[in-house]
C-alpha positions as CSV (number, residue, x, y, z in Angstrom):
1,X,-24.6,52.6,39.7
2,X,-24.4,49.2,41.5
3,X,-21.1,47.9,41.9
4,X,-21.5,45.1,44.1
5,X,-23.1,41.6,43.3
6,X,-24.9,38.8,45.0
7,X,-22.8,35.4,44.3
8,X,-25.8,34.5,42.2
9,X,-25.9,37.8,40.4
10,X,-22.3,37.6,39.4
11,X,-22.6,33.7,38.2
12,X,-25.3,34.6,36.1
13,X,-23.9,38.0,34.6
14,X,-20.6,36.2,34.2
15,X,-21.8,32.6,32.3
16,X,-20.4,30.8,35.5
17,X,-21.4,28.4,37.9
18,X,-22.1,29.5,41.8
19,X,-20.2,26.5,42.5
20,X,-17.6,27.8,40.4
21,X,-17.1,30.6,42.1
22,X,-17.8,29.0,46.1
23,X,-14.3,26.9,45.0
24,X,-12.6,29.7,43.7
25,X,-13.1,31.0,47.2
26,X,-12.2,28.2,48.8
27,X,-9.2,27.8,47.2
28,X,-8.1,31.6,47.6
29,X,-8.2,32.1,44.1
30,X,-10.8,34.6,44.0
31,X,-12.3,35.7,47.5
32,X,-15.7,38.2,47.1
33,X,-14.8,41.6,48.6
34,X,-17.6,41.6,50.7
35,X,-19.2,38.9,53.1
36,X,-21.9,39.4,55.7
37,X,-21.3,37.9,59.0
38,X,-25.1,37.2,59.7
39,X,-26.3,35.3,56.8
40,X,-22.8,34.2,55.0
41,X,-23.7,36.1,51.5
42,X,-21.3,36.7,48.9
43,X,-20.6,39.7,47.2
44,X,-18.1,40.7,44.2
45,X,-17.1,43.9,43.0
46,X,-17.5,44.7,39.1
47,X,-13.8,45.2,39.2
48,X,-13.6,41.2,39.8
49,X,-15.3,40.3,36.4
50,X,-11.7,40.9,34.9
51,X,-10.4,38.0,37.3
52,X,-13.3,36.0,36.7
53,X,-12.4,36.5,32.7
54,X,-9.1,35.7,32.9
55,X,-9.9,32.5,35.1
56,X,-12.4,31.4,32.3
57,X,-9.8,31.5,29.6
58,X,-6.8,29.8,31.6
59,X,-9.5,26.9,32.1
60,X,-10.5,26.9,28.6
61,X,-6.7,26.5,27.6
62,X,-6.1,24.2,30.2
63,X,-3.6,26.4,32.8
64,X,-3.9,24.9,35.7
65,X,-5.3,27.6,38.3
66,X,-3.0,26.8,41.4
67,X,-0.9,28.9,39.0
68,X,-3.1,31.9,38.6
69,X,-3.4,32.0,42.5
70,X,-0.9,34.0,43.5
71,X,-1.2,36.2,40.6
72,X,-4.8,37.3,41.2
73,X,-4.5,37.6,44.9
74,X,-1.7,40.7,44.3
75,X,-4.3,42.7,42.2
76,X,-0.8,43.4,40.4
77,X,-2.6,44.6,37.1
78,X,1.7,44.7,35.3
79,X,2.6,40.6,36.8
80,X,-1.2,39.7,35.6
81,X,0.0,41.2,32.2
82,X,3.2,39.3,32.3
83,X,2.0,36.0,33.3
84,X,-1.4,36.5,30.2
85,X,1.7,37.3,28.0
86,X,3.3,34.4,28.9
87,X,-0.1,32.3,28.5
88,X,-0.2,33.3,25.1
89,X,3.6,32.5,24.5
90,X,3.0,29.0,25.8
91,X,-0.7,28.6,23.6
92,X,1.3,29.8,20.4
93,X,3.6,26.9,21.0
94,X,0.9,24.6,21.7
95,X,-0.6,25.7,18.1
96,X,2.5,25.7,16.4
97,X,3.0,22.0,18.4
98,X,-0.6,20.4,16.7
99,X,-0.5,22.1,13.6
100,X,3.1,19.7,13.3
101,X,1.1,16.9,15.1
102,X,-1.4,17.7,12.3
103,X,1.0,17.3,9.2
104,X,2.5,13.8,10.5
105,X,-0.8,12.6,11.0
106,X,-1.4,13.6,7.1
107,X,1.4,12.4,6.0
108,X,0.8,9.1,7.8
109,X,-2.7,8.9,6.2
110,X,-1.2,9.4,2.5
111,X,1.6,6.7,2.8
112,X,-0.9,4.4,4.1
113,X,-3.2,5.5,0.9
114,X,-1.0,5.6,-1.4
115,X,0.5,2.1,-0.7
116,X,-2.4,0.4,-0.3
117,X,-3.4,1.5,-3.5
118,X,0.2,0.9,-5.2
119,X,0.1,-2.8,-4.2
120,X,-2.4,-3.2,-6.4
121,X,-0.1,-2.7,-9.6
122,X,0.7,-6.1,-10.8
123,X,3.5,-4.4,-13.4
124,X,5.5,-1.9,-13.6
125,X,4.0,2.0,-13.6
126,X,5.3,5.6,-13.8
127,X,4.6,7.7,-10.9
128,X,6.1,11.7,-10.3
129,X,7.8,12.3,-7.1
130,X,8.7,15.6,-5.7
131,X,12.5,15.9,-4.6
132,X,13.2,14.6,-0.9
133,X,15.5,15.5,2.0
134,X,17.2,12.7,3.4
135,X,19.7,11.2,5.9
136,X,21.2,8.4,5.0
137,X,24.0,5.4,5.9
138,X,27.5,6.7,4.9
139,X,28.5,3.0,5.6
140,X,27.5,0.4,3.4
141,X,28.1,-2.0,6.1
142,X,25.6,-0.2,8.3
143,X,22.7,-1.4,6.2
144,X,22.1,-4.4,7.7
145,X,21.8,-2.2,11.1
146,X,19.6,0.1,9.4
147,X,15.9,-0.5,12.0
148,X,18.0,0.1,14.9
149,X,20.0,3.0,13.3
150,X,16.7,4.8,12.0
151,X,15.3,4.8,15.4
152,X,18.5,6.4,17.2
153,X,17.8,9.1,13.8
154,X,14.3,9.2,14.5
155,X,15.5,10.7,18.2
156,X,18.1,12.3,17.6
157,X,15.4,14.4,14.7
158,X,12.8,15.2,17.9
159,X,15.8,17.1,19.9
160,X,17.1,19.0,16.7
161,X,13.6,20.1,15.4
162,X,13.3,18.0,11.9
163,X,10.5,16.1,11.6
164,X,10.6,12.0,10.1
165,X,8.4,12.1,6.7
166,X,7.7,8.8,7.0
167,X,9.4,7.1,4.4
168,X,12.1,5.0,4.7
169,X,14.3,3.0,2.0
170,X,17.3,2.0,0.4
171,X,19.6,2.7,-2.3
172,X,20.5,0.2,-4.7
173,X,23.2,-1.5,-6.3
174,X,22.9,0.0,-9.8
175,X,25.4,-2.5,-11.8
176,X,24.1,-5.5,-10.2
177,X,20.4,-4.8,-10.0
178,X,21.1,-3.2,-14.0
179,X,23.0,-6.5,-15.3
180,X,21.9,-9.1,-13.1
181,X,18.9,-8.4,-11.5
182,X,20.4,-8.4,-7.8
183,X,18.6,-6.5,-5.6
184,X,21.8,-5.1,-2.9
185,X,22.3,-2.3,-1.0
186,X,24.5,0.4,-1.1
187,X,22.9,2.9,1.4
188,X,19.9,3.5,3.6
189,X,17.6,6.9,4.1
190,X,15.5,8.5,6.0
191,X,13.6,11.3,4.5
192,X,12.7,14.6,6.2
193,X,11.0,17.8,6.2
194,X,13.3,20.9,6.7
195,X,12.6,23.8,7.8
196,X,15.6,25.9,9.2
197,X,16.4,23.2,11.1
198,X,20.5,21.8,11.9
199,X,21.2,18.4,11.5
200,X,22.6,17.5,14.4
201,X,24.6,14.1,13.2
202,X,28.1,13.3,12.4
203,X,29.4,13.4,9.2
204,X,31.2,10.4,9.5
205,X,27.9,8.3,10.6
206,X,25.3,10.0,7.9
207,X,25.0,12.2,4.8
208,X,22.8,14.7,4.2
209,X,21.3,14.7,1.0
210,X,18.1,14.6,-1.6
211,X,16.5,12.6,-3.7
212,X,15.8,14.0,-7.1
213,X,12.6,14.9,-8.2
214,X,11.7,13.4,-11.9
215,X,9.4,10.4,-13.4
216,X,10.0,7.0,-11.7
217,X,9.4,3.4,-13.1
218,X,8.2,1.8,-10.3
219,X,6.6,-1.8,-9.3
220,X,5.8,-3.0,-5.7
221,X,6.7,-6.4,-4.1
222,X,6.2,-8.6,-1.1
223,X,8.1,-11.5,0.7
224,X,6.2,-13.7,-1.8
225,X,6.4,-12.4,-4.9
226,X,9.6,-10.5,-4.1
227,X,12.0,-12.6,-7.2
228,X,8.8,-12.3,-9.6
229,X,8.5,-8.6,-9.3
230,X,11.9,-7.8,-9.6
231,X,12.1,-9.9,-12.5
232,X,9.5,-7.9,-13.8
233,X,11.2,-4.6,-13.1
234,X,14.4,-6.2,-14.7
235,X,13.3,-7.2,-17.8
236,X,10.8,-3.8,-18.4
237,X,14.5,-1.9,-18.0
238,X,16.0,-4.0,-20.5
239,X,13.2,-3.9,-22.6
240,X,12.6,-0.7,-23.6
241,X,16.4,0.4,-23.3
242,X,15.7,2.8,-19.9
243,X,19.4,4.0,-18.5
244,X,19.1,5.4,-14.9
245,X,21.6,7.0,-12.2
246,X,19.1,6.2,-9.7
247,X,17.4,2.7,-8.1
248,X,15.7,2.9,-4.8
249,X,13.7,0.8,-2.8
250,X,10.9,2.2,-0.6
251,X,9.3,0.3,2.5
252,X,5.3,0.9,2.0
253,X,2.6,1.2,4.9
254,X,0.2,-1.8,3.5
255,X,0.5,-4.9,5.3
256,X,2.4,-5.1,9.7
257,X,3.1,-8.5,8.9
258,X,3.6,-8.6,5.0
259,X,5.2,-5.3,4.2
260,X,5.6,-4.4,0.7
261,X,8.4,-2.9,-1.0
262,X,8.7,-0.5,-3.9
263,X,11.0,-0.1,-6.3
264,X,11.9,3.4,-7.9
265,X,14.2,3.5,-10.9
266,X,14.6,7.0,-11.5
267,X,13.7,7.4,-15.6
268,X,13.8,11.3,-16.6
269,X,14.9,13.7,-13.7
270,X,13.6,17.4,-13.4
């Protein structure tokens, strides 16, 4: 049975370039086991196909193969079996790492859709919302520091493992909003997703908290219709006698330069 191979033989039996394999040479990644001093020929054993497997994959991946150098060149079959095990480790993290990427870039494309379509409510509408994790101010007078704050979250999140859900908002004044129609703020939030993760923020800064889940009354404003809407909102409460625990206001994804608002008045809690 043959067991050597021509450096054409063992590109085409292996699905690999000759040039492939003349810079894997070069480089002292993968030398043939046999060369003949007249003519300069190549040959590789069958045992080498392993190598030239394991090579194939680490390029696929993207391991850079200065790092499989020293490996290969042992022939040490228990360190090859390490360092593939360690491979996988770091391709498993990479999975886990876009299937997250993945999710935010999901969650970005719904906010987006779903305020573009929300701005397009001229009154007030009910909408369900599913209960929400949040951080938010314990400081009232924080508020007004709340962009810069939220970023310094936003960081602190990446280190700790949470992820940013991509909403953003405030909670509101219920007396005055309720009897005059004053839109102030008592608090802002972050939402997140959890998963196992520690929050890793002082109590005395931020609270950890939810937002219920339940039916919202809802209507969405601008810098230019801003008083209309929430006169809107105001007189729709009065109106038809709604009593809530709950007022937020969300930022929406709709416009860079004329953001939109909305606000939820929480109506009948799960």
């Amino acid at each position: 049975m043959k067991t050597t191979f021509s450096i054409g033989e063992t590109a085409k039996i292996n699905n690999i370039s000759i040039q492939a394999l003349r810079h894997y040479d070069k480089i002292g990644l993968l030398k043939p086991v046999i060369v003949n001093e007249e003519n300069g020929y190549r040959y590789y054993s069958v045992e080498q196909f392993i190598y030239i497997d394991i090579i194939k994959h680490a390029k696929a991946f993207g391991i850079p193969l200065k790092e499989l150098t020293e490996t290969l060149t042992t022939g040490n079959m228990i360190q090859i079996s390490t360092k593939v095990k360690h491979y996988k480790d770091d391709l498993e993290h990479q999975i886990q790492s876009l299937i997250r990427a993945k999710n935010k870039f999901s969650r970005v494309a719904e906010m987006i859709e779903y305020s573009l379509t929300a701005v397009q409510n001229q009154t007030p509408y009910q909408r369900k919302c599913e209960e929400r994790n949040i951080i938010k101010l314990r400081n009232q007078k924080e508020v007004r520091n709340f962009e810069i704050n939220s970023r310094m979250i936003e960081g602190n999140t990446q280190q700790s493992g949470l992820e940013f859900a991509f909403e953003s908002g405030y909670f509101v004044d219920l007396s005055s909003f309720i009897h005059n129609g004053v839109e102030s703020y008592t608090s802002a939030y972050l939402a997140m997703f959890v998963d196992n993760a520690a929050f890793p923020f002082s109590e005395s800064e931020y609270v950890v908290s939810t937002i219920p889940q339940g039916e919202y009354v809802c209507i969405t404003y601008n810098p230019q219709n801003k008083d209309e809407r929430i006169k809107q909102i105001h007189n729709y409460l009065k109106t038809n006698k709604i009593k809530t625990e709950l007022i937020l206001v969300a930022e929406l994804y709709d416009d860079f330069k004329n953001q939109s608002k909305e606000i939820q008045v929480l109506v009948n809690p799960d």
